[in-house]
Backbone as a chain_set.jsonl record, in Angstrom:
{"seq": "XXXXXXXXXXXXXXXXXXXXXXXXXXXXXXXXXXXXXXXXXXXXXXXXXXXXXXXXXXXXXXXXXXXXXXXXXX", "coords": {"N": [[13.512, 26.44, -2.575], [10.566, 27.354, -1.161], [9.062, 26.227, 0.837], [6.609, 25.66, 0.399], [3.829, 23.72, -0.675], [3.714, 21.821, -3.608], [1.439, 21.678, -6.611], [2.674, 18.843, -7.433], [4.386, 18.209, -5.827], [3.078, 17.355, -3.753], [1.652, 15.411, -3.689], [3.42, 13.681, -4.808], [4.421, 12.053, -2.466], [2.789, 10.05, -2.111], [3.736, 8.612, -4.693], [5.699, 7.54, -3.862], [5.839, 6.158, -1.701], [4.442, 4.232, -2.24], [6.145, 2.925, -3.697], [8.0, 2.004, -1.272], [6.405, 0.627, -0.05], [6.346, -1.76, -2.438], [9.525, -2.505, -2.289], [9.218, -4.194, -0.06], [9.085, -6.663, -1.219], [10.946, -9.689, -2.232], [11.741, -10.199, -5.112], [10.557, -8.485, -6.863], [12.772, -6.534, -5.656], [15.391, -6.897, -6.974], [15.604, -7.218, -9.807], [15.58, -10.227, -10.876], [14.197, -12.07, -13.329], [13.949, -12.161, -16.598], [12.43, -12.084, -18.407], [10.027, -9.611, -19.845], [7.007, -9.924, -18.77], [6.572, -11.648, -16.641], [8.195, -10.385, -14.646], [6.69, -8.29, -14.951], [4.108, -9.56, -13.834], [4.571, -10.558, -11.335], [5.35, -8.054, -10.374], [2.24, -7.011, -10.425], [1.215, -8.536, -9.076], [2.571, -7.877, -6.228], [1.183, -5.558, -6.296], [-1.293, -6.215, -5.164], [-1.085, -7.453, -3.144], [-0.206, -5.832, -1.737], [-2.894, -4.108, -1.768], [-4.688, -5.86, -1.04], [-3.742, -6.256, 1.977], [-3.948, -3.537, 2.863], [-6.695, -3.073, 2.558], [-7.749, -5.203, 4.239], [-6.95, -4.851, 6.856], [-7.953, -1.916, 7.41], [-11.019, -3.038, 7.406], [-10.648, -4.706, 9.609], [-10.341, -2.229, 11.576], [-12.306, -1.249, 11.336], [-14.332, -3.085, 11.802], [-13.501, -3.395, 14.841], [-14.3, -0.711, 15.367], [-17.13, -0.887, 15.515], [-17.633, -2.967, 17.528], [-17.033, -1.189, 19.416], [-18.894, 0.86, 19.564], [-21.329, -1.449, 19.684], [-21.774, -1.84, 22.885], [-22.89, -1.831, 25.791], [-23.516, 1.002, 27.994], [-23.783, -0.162, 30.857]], "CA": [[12.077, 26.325, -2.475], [9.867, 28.216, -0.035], [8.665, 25.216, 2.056], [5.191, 25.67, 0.067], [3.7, 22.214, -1.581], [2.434, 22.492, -5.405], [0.594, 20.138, -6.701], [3.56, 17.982, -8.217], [5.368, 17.423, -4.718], [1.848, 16.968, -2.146], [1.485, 13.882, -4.508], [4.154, 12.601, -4.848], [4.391, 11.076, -1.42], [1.795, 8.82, -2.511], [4.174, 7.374, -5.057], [7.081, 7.253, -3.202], [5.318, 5.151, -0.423], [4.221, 2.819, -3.054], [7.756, 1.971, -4.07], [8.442, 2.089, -0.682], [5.835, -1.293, 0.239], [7.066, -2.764, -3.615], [10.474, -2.874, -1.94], [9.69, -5.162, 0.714], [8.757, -7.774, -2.646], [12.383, -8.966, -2.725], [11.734, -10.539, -5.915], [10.993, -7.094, -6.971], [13.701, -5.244, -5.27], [16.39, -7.161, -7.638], [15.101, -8.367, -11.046], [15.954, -11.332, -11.835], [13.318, -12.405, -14.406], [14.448, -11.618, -17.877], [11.408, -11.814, -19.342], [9.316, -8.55, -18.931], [5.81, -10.712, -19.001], [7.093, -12.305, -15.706], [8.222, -9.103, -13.989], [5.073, -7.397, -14.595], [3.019, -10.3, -13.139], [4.985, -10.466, -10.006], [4.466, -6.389, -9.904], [0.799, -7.312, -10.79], [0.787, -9.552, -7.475], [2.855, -7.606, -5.371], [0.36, -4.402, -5.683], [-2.376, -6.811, -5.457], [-0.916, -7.721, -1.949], [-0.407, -4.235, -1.405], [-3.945, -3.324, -1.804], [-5.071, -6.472, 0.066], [-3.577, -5.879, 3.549], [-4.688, -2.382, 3.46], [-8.754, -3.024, 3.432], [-8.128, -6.192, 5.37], [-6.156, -3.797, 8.114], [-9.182, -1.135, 7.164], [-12.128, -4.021, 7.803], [-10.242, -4.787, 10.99], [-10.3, -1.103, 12.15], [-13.626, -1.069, 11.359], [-14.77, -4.255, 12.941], [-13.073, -2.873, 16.151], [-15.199, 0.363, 16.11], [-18.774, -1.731, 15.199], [-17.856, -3.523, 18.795], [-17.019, -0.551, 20.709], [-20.337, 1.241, 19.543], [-22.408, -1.887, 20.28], [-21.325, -2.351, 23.933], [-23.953, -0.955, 26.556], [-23.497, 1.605, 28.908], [-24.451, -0.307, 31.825]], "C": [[11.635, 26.953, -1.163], [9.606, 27.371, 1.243], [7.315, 25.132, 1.524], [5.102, 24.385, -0.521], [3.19, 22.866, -2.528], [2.295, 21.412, -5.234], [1.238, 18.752, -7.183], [3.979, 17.304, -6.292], [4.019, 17.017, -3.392], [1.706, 15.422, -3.118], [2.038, 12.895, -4.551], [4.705, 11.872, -3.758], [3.608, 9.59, -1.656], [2.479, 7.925, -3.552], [5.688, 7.07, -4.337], [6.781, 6.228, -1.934], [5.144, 3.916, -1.459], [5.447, 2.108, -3.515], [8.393, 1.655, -2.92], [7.935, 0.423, -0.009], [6.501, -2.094, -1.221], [7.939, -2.778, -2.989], [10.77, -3.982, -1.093], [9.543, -6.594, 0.391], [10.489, -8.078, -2.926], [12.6, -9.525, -4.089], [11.448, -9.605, -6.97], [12.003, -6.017, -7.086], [14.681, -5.455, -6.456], [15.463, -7.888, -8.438], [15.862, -9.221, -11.273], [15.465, -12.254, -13.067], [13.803, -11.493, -15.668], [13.504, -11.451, -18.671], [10.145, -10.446, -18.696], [7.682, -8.672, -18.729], [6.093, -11.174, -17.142], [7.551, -11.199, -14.861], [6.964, -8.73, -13.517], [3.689, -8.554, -13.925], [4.033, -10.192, -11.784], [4.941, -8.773, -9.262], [2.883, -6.271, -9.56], [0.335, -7.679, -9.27], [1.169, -8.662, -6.338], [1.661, -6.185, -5.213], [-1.258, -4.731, -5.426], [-2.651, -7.067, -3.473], [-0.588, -6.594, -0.932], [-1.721, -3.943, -0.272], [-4.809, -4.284, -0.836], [-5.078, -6.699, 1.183], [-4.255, -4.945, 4.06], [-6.098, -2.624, 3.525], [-8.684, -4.221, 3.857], [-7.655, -5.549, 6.628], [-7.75, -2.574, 8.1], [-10.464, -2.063, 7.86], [-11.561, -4.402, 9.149], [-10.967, -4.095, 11.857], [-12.369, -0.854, 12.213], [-14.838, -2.004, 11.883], [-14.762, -3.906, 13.833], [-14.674, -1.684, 16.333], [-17.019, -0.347, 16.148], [-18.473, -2.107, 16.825], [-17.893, -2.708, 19.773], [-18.422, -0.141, 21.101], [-21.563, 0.299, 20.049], [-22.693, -2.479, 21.69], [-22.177, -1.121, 24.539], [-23.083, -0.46, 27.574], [-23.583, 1.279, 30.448], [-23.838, -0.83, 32.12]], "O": [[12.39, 27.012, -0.193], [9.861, 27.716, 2.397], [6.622, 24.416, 2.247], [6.143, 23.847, -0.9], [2.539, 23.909, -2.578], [2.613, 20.521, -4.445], [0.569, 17.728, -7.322], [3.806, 16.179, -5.823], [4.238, 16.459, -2.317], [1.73, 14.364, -2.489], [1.701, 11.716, -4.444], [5.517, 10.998, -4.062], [3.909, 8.428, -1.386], [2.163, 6.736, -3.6], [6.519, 6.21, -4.629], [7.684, 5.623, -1.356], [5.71, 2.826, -1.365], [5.608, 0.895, -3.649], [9.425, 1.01, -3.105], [8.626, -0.531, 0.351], [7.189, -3.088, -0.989], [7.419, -3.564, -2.198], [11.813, -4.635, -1.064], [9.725, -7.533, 1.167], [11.242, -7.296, -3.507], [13.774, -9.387, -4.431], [12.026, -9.804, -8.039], [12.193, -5.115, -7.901], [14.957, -4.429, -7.079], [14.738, -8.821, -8.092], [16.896, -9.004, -11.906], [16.211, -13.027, -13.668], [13.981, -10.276, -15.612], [13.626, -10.712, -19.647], [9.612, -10.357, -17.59], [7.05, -7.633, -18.538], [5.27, -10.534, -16.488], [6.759, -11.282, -13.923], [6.37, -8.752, -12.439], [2.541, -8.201, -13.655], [3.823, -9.067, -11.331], [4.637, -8.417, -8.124], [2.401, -5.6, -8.648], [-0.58, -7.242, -8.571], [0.339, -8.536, -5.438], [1.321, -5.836, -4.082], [-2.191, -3.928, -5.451], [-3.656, -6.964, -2.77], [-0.699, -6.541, 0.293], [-1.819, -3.73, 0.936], [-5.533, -3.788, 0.027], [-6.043, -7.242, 1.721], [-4.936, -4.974, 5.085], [-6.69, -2.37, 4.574], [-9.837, -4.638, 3.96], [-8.276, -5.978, 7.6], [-8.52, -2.686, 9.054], [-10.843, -1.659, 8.959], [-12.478, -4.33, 9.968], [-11.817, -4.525, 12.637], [-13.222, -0.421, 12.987], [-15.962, -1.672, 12.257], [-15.892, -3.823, 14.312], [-15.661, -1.784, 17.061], [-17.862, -0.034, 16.989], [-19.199, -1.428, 17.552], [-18.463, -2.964, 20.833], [-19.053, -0.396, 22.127], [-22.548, 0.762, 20.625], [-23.542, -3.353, 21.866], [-22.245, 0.04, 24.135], [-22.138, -1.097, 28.04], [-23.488, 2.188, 31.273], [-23.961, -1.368, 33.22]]}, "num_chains": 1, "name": "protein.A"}
């Protein structure tokens, strides 16, 4: 390969990170649930907890800058 990205491999970082936070689910990492109803809810949760850190980490970041901006000059 050239070193160029197509559109298959600039992407796929994005799922390779995502399996990369599912991993630290260790109920995830090793199935042990036999039933695949029970899996997929603990997948269900874990990208639930995913998605919930990131815009509570986001609303943080963004809290932060609201305080810098409303702090006077003086």
């Amino acid at each position: 390969m050239s070193g160029r990205r197509t559109a298959v491999s600039s992407g796929a970082w994005v799922v390779e990170r995502a399996f990369a936070h599912l991993y630290w689910f260790r109920r995830l990492r090793i199935r042990w649930e036999i039933r695949d109803d029970i899996h997929d809810a603990f997948l269900t949760v874990g990208c639930a907890l995913i998605c919930w850190r990131r815009l509570r980490a986001l609303a943080s970041d963004a809290v932060g800058q609201c305080r810098v901006r409303q702090r006077s000059p003086w």
